[in-house]
C-alpha positions in Angstrom: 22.6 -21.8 9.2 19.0 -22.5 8.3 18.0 -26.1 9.4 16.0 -27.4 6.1 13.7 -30.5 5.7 12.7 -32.1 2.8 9.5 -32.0 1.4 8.6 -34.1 -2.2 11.9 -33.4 -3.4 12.1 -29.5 -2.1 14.3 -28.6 0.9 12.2 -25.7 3.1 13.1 -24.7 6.4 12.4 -27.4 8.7 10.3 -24.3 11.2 8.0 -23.1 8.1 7.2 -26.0 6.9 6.2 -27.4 10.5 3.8 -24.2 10.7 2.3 -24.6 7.2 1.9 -28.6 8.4 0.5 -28.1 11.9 -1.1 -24.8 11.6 -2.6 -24.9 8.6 -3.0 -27.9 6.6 -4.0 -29.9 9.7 -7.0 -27.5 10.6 -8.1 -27.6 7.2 -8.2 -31.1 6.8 -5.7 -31.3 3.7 -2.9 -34.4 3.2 -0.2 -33.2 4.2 2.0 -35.9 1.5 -0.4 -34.9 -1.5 0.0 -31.2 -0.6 3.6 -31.5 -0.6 4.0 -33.3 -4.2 1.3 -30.7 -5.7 3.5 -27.9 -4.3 6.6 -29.1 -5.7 4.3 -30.1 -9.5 3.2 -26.2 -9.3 6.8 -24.9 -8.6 8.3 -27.3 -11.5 5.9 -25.4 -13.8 6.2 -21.8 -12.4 9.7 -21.3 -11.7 11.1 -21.3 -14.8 8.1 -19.3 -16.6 8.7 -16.9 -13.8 12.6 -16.7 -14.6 11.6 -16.0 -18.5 9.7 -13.4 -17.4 12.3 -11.5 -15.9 14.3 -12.9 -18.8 12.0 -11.1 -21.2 11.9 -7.9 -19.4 15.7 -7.7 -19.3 15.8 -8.4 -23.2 13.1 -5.7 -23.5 15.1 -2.9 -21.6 18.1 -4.0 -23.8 16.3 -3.0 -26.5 15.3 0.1 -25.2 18.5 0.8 -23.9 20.2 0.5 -27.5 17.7 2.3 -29.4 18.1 5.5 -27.3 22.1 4.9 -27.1 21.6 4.7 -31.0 20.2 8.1 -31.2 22.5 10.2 -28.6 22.2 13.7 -29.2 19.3 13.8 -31.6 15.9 14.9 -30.9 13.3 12.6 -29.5 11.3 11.7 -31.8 8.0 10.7 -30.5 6.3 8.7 -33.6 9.4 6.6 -34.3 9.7 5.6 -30.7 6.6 4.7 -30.2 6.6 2.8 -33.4 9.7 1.1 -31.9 8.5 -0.2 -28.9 5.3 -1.8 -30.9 7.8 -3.3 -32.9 9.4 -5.2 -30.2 6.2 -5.7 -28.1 6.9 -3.4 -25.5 3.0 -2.3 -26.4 0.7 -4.8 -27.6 -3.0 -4.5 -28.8 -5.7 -3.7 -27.0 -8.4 -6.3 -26.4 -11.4 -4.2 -27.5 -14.5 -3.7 -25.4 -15.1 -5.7 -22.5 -16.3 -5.8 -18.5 -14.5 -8.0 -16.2 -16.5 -10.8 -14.8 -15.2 -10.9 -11.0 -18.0 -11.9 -8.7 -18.7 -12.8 -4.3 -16.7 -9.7 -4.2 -17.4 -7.7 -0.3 -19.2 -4.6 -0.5 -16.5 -2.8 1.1 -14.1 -3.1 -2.1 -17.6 -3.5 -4.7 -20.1 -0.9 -3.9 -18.4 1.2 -1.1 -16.0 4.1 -1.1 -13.9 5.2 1.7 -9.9 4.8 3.3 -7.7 2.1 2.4 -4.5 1.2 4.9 -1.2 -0.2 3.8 0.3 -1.7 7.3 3.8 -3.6 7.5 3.0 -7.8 8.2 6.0 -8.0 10.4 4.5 -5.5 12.9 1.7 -7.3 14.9 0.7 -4.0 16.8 0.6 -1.8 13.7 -1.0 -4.7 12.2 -3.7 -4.8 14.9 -4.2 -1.3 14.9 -4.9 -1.4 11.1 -7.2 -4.4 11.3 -9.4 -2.8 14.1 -9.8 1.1 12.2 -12.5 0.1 10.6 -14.2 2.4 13.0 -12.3 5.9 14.3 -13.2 8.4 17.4 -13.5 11.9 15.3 -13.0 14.0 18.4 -9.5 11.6 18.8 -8.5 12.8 15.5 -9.1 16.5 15.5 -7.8 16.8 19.1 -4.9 15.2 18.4 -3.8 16.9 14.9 -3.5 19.7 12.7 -6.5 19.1 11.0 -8.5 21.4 13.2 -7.6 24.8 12.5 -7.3 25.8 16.0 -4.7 26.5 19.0 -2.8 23.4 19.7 -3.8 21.6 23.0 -2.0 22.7 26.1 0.5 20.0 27.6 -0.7 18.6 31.1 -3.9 16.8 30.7 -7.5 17.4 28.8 -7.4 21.7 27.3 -11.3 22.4 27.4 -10.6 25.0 25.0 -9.1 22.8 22.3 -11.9 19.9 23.1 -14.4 22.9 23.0 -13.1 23.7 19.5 -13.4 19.7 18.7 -16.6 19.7 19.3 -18.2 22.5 17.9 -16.0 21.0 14.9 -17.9 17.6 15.4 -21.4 19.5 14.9 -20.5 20.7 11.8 -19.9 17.7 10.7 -23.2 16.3 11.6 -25.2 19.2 10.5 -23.2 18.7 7.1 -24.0 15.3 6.8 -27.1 14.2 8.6 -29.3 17.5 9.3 -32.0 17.7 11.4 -35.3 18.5 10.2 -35.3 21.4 12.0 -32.5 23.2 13.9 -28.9 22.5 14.3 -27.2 19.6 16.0 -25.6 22.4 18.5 -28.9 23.3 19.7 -29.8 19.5 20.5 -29.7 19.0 24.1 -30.6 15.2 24.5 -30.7 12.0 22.4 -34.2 11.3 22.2 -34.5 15.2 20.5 -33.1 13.8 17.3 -35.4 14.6 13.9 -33.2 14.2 10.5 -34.1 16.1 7.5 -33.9 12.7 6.1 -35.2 9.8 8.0 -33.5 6.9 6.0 -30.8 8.0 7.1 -31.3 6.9 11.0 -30.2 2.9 11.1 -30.7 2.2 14.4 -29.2 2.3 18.1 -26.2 1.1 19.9 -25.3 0.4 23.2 -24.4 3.9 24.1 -25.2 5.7 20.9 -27.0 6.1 17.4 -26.3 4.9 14.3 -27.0 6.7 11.1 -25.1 6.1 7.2 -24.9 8.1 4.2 -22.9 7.3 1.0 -23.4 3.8 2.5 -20.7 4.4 5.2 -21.8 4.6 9.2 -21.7 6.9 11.8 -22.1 6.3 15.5 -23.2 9.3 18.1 -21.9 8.1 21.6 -23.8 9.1 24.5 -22.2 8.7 28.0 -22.4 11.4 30.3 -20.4 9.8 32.6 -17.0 10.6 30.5 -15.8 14.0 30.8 -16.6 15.7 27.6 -20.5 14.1 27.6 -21.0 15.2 31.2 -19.6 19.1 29.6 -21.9 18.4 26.5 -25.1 19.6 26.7 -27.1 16.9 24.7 -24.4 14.2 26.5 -22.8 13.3 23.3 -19.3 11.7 24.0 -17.7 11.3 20.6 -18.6 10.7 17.1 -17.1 7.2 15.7 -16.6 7.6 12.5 -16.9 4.4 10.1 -13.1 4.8 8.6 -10.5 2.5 6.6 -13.0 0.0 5.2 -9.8 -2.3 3.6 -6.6 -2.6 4.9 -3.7 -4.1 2.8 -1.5 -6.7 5.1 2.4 -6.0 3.1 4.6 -8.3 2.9 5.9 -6.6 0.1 7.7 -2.8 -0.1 6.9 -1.9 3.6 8.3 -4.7 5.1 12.4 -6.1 5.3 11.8 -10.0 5.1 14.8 -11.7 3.5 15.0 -15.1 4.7 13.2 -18.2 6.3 12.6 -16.2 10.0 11.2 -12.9 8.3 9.0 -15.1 5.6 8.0 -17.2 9.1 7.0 -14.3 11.2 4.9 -12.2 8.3 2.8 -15.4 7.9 2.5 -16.0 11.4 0.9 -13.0 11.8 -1.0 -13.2 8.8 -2.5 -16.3 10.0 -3.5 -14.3 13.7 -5.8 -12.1 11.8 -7.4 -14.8 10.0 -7.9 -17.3 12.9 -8.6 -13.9 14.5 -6.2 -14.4 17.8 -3.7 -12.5 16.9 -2.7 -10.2 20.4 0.1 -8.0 21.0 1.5 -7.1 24.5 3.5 -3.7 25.2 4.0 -1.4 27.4 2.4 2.3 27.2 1.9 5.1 30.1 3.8 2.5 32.4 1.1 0.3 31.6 0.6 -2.4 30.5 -1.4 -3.7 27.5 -2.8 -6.1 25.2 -3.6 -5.4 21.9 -6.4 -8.0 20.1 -8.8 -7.8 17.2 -12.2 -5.6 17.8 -15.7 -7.4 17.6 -18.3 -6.5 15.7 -20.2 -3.4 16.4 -24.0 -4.8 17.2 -27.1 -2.7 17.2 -30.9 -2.8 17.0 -32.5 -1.5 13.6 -35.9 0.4 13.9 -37.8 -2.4 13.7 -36.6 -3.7 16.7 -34.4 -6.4 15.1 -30.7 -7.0 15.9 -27.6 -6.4 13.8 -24.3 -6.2 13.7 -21.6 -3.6 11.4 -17.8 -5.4 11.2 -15.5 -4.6 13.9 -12.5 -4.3 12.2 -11.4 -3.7 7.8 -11.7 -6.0 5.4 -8.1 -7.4 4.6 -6.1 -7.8 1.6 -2.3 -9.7 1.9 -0.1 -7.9 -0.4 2.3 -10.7 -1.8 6.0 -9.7 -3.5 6.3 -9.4 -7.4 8.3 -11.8 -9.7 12.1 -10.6 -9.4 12.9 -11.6 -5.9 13.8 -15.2 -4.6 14.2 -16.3 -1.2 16.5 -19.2 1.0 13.7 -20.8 2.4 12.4 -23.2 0.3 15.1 -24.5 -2.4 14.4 -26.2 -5.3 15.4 -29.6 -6.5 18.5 -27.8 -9.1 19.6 -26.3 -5.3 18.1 -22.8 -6.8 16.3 -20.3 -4.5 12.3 -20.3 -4.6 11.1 -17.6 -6.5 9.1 -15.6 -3.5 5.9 -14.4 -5.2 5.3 -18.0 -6.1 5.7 -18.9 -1.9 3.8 -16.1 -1.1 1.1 -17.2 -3.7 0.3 -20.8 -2.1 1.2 -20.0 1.8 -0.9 -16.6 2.3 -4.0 -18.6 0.2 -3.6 -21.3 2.2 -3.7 -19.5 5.6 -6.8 -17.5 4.0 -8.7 -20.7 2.9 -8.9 -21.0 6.7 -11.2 -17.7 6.4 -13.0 -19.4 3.5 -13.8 -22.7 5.6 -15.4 -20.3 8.4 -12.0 -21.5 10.5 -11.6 -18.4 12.3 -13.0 -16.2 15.0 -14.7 -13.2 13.7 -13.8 -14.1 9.3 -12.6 -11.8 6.6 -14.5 -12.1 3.5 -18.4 -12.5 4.0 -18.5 -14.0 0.8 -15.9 -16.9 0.6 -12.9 -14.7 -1.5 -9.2 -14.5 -0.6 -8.0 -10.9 -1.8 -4.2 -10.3 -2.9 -2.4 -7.5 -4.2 0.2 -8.5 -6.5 2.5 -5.6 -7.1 5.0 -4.9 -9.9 3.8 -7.0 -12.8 5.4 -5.7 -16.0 2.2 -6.1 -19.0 -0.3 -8.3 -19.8 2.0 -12.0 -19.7 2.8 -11.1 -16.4 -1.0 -10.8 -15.2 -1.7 -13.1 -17.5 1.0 -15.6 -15.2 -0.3 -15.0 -11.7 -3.8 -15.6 -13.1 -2.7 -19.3 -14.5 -0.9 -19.7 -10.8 -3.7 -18.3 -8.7 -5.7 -20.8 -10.8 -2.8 -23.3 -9.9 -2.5 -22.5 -6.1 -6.7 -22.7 -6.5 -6.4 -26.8 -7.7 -3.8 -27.0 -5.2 -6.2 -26.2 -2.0 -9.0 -27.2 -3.4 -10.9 -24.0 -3.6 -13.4 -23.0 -6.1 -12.0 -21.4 -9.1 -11.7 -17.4 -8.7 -12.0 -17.9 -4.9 -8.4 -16.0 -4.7 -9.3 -12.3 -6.1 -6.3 -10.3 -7.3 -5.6 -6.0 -6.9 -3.0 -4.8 -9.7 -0.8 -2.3 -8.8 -0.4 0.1 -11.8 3.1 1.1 -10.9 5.0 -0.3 -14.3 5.4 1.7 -17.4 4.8 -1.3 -19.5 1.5 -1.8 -17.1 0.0 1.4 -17.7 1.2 1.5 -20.9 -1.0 -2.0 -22.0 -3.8 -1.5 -18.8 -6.3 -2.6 -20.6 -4.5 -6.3 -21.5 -3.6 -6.1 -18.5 -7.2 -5.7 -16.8 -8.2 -8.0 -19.6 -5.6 -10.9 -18.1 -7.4 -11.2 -15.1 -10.3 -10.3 -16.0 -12.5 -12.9 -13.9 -10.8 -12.5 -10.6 -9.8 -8.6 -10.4 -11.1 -6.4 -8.0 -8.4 -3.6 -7.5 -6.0 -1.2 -9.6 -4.5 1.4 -7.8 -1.4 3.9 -9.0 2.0 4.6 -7.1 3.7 7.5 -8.0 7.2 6.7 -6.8 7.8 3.3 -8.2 5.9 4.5 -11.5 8.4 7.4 -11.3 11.2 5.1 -11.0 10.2 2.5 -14.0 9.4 5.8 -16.0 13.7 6.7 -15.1 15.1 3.3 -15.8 13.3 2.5 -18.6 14.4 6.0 -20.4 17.4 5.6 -18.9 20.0 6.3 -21.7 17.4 8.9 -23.3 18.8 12.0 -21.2 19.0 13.3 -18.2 15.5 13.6 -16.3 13.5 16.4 -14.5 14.5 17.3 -11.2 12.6 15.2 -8.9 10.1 17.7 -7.4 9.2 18.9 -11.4 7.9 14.6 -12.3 4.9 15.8 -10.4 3.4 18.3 -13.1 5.0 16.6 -16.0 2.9 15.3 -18.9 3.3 11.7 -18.5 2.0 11.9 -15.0 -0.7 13.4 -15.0 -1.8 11.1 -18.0 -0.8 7.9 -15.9 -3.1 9.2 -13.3 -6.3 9.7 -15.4 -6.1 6.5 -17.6 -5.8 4.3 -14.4 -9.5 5.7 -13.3 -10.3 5.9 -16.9 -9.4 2.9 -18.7 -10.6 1.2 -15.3 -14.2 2.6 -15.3 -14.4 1.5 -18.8 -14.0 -2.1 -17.8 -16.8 -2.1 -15.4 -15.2 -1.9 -12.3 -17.1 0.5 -10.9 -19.3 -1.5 -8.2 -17.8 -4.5 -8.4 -13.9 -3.4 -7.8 -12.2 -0.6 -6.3 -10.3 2.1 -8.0 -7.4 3.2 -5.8 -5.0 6.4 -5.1 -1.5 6.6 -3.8 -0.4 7.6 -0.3 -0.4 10.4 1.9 3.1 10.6 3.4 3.0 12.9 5.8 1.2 11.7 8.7 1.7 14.6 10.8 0.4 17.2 8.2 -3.3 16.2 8.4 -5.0 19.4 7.8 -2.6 19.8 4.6 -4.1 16.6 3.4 -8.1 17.3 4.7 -7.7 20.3 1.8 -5.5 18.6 -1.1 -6.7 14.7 -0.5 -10.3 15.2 -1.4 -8.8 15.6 -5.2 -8.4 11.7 -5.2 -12.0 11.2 -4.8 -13.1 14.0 -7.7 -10.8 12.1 -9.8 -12.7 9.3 -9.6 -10.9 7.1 -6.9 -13.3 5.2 -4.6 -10.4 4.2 -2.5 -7.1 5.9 -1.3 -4.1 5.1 0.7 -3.4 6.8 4.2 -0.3 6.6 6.5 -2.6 5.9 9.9 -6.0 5.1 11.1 -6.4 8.8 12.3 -5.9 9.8 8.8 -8.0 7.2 8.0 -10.7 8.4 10.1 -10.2 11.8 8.9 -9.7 11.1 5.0 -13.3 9.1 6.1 -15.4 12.7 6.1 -14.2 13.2 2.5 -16.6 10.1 1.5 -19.1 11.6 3.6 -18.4 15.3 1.4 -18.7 13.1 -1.9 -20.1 10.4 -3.9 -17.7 9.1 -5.8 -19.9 6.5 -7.5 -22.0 9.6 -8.9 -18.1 11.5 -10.3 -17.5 8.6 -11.9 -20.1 8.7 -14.4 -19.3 11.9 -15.4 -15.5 11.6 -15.6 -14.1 12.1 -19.6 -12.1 9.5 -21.3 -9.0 7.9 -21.2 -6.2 10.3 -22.8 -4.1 9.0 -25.3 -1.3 6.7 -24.9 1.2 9.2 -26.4 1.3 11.8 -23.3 2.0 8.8 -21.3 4.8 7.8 -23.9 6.4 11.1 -23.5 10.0 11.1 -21.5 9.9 13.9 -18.5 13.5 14.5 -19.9 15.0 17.9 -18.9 15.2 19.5 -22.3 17.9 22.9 -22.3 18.0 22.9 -18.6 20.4 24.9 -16.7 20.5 24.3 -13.5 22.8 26.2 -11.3 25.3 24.1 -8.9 23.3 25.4 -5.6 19.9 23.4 -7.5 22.1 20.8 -8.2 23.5 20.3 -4.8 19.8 21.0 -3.4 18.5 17.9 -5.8 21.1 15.7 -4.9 21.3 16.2 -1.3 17.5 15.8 -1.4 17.9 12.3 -3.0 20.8 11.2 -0.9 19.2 12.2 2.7 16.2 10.9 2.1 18.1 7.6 0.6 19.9 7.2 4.1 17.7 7.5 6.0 15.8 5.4 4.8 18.6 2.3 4.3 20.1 3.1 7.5 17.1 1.5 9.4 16.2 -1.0 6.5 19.7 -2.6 6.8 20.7 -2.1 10.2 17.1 -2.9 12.2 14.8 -4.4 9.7 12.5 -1.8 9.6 10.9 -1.4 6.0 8.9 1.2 6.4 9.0 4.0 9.3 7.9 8.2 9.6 11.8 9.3 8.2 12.4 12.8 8.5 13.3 13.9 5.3 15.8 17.3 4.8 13.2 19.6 5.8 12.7 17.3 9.4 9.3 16.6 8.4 8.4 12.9 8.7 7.1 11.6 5.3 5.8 7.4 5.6 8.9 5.8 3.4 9.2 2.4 1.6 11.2 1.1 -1.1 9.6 3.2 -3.8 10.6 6.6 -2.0 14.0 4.5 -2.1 13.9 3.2 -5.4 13.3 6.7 -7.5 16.1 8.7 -5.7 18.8 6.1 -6.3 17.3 6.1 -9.7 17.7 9.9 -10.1 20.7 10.2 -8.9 22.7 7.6 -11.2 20.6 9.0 -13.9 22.4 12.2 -13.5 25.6 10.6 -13.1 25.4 8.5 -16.2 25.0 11.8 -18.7 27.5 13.6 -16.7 25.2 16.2 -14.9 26.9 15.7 -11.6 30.0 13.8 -10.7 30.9 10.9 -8.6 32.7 13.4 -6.3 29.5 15.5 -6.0 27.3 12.4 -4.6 30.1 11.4 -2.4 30.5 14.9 -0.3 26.3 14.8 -0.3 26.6 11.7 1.2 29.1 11.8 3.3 27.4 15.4 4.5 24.0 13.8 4.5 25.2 11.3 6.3 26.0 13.7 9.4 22.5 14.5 8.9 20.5 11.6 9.4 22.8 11.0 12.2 21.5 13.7 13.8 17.8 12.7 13.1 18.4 9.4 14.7 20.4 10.9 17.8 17.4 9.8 20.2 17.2 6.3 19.1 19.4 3.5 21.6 19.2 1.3 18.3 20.8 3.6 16.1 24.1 2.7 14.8 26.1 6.2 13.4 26.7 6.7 9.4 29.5 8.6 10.1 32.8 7.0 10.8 30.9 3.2 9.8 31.4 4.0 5.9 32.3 0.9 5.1 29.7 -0.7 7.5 26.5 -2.6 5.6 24.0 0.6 5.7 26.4 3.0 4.0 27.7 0.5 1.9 24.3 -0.5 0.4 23.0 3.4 -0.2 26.6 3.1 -2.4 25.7 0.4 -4.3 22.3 2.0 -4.8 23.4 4.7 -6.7 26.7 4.1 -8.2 25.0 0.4 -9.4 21.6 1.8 -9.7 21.6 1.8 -13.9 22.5 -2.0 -13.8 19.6 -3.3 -11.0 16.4 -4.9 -12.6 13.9 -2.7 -13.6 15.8 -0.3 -10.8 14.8 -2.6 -8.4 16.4 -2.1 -4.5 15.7 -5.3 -3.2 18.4 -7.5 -4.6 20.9 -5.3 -3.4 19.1 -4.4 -0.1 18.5 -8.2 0.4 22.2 -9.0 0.0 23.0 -6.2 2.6 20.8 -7.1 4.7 21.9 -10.5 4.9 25.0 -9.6 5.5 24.4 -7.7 8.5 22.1 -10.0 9.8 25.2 -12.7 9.4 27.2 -10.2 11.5 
């Protein structure tokens, strides 16, 4: 049982509410009584326009839900419907022409382009690693992959002929980039021989290397012949460093599984080690062992003899939890549950306004910002809301207005549908949209639910609506003015073990006019890096057409006089149901939000609660118009189940599927599915949360 306090009327749990007092509110200087009574004012206010919200998206989907039920068996009829959801204000007007107005935004998310990481808050080490690659060793990352088309390095120690391969690799790279004005970079044979074919290009020396930039991102060519491969190189050059994920989103939202007062305590506690910049991490590796801590800043001299200094380590966004979730922490005076997007609102701001007072060791923002991500808003009143509380939270810790900048994550139908409201909502304090295909997927099947029974899974990716989603988010974004004042994002890679697949398809992001994208590790971050090197995105933009039309995004990717036969059918729904277990499976049973899970294939894709969220989606679609049975999905599972069994054989944590049915992992991918056309929105959480709590009760 959680031991609460209270605060100004509020019960929290008596640990957070000692770290917020101590370890934050203290430093900064703030009452601790006066915080406490404006907390409790805000959440008197918020809480219930939060629950009318969600109120107003349920009576929405009603809506939506009826008039498709009222037209069963008739043609869709494209006009009328979107007529209809005018009518009930499912689309509202657009705002006309405007620019958004967000200023002391970092150059890394205003005027730079390059990798973007999404890492899980409740893993310090992954955490760490995120924070600190902001600069990458290329020769690590093409040793070490796929991505150089060449035999794979020979178990046993250092292969000379894959490191050979790496670095003639390397000087294609720098001959591609920064060419010399004469010659090849495989003919230099010292440092001092350097000449580029453009001089302004040269920034100045390091330690152990040079430093040159183009498309305003950094390179660094390490000298040390005392290393293996600089004493076998015959200009000395030990590794190229390769500026790599300039931003890094901190999640404490769909990567992570935080369901009560201990999960909430540890994400912020290790929010508030990267801002204080202390934040270590001991572990064992090699039978060594090791500690893990945040990189300085890289110095160096410029030509003019002056020093500098590059930042160590990404600039950091915390990626707080949408409206629909509440959590046991903090109770309110009724004895209701805080609404967790409103906690995650004031306690992540008021860890970063210790960033914003230069409290910490090495600082975030150079320019006195706080940057959250606020995913799943449905339309404009729901940006609209987190702009009045970010204004709120603001008054609260006395910070300038605007200091907290937010990132909208376009992964809502009625988001997309009404972006520019949207964008027009939060107009003064955005600096991010970004797409994500799953959860947009999975809103695109709920919503249409009772239209008709969808596209396989694999066929959403070419269908009409998609592809429109894709091009208005750049589109309706450039239009606003965020080009060089906010970034314009792309979804993930998943598969981090498939690098070369995604040096050849990932580069498509960029020429559609993203300026940031998401990758699964800083290798691929470092990798995806030499795309930004290849193009300038700044320069695409400009020449990138208009928006399409909001009808091809209207249109419903049902599957219109399809036939399938029942080997596609068993294909599509063991598809969904494997890689729905094994996903749950370590969600409910170990806590793990996002891990590599080997989908049916083996082949380890980077999974969250949106890979989660459209299959259980797709898969009580199809049940509710009758394409497959209940008896179907239960053999797939149960066969499925055998499966993922078999993936997990080599982990000591693992607890079995088979023969635990009724355990709380099974259980929960159940509910998924056979509930899935009743959940929110086709939310996971509030059934994953309830499992999870149970299992964590024992």
């Amino acid at each position: 049982m959680t031991d609460m306090t209270t605060r100004a009327g509020i019960a929290i749990d008596s640990r957070l509410a000692a770290f917020l007092e101590k370890q934050v509110l203290t430093p900064l200087g703030r009452d601790v009584a006066v915080f406490w009574q404006g907390f409790a004012a805000l959440l008197a206010e918020f809480a219930p326009r939060n629950a009318a919200l969600l109120a107003k998206r349920d009576e929405l989907q009603a809506q939506i839900d009826a008039w498709h039920g009222a037209r069963a068996g008739k043609p869709h009829d494209p006009a009328a419907y979107r007529a209809f959801l005018e009518s009930i204000g499912y689309l509202v007007s657009e705002p006309g022409d405007f620019a958004i107005g967000t200023r002391n935004v970092d150059p890394e998310i205003a005027t730079m382009a390059g990798p973007q990481l999404v890492v899980p808050i409740l893993n310090a080490r992954f955490l760490l690693n995120a924070a600190n690659a902001r600069w990458g060793s290329l020769y690590d990352a093409f040793y070490g992959t796929d991505a150089l088309d060449a035999p794979a390095a020979r178990p046993g120690g250092y292969d000379t002929a894959r490191g050979n391969a790496v670095i003639a690799r390397g000087r294609q790279f720098l001959d591609a980039t920064f060419p010399l004005a004469s010659g090849s970079w495989t003919d230099l044979s010292a440092r001092d021989g350097i000449s580029l074919a453009n001089p302004a290009q040269y920034i100045g020396e390091t330690e152990k290397g040079v430093l040159f930039k183009n498309n305003d991102l950094h390179v660094e060519v390490v000298f040390d012949s005392t290393t293996p491969v600089g004493a076998s190189d015959a200009a000395g050059i030990a590794d190229i460093i390769v500026e790599s994920a300039l931003t890094t989103i901190a999640d404490c939202e769909d990567s992570v599984a935080a369901v009560d007062a201990a999960d909430k305590l540890a994400a912020y506690t290790n929010w508030l080690g990267v801002i204080r910049g202390d934040l270590s991490e001991i572990f064992e590796k090699g039978g060594r062992r090791l500690t893990r801590k945040l990189a300085a800043d890289k110095a160096y001299t410029a030509p003019d003899g002056t020093g500098h200094s590059l930042p160590g380590r990404s600039l950091l966004f915390v990626r707080n939890v949408g409206l629909l979730m509440t959590n046991p922490a903090i109770r309110l005076s009724d004895g209701s549950e805080v609404p967790e997007g409103i906690m995650d609102a004031v306690f992540t701001s008021a860890i970063s306004t210790l960033d914003v007072e230069g409290r910490g060791i090495y600082g975030n923002s150079r320019c006195g910002s706080i940057y959250i991500v606020k995913p799943k808003m449905h339309g404009p009143e729901e940006c609209a809301f987190t702009n009045d509380l970010f204004d709120a939270v603001e008054d609260l810790l006395s910070l300038p207005r605007h200091t907290i900048k937010v990132g909208v994550m376009d992964e809502e139908r009625r988001t997309s549908a009404n972006l520019s409201a949207c964008i027009h909502a939060v107009r003064d304090r955005i600096v991010f949209i970004n797409t994500g295909f799953l959860d947009r997927t999975g809103d695109e099947i709920h919503t249409s639910m009772r239209a008709g029974p969808m596209l396989r899974k694999g066929a959403m990716k070419g269908a009409d609506w998609l592809k429109a989603y894709e091009a208005r988010n750049v589109a309706i974004g450039l239009r606003h003015g965020l080009s060089g004042k906010a970034q314009i994002g792309k979804g993930m890679w998943a598969a981090p073990d498939l690098m070369g697949q995604m040096m050849v398809e990932k580069i498509a992001h960029l020429r559609a006019g993203a300026n940031t994208a998401w990758v699964p590790s800083p290798t691929a971050a470092t990798l995806h890096a030499l795309h930004y090197h290849a193009e300038d995105v700044f320069a695409l933009q400009r020449a990138l057409p208009e928006a399409p039309g909001l009808d091809a995004l209207l249109t419903i990717p049902l599957a219109q006089g399809a036939n399938w036969s029942d080997e596609e059918l068993r294909e599509e729904i063991d598809n969904n149901c494997q890689g729905l277990l094994g996903y749950v499976v370590r969600w409910i049973d170990q806590g793990v939000g996002c891990s590599k899970v080997p989908d049916i294939n083996d082949v380890g894709l980077m999974e969250d609660r949106a890979t989660l969220r459209i299959a259980s989606q797709h898969i009580a679609n199809w049940l509710l118009h009758g394409v497959v049975s209940e008896a179907q999905v239960f053999d797939s599972l149960t066969r499925m189940a055998a499966k993922v069994d078999a993936q997990n054989a080599g982990d000591p944590a693992y607890t079995p599927l088979t023969g635990n049915e009724d355990g709380a992992a099974f259980s929960a991918a159940k509910d998924l599915i056979f509930k899935g056309t009743a959940q929110p929105s086709g939310y996971t959480e509030p059934l994953l949360h309830a499992w999870r709590l149970r299992k964590k009760a024992g």
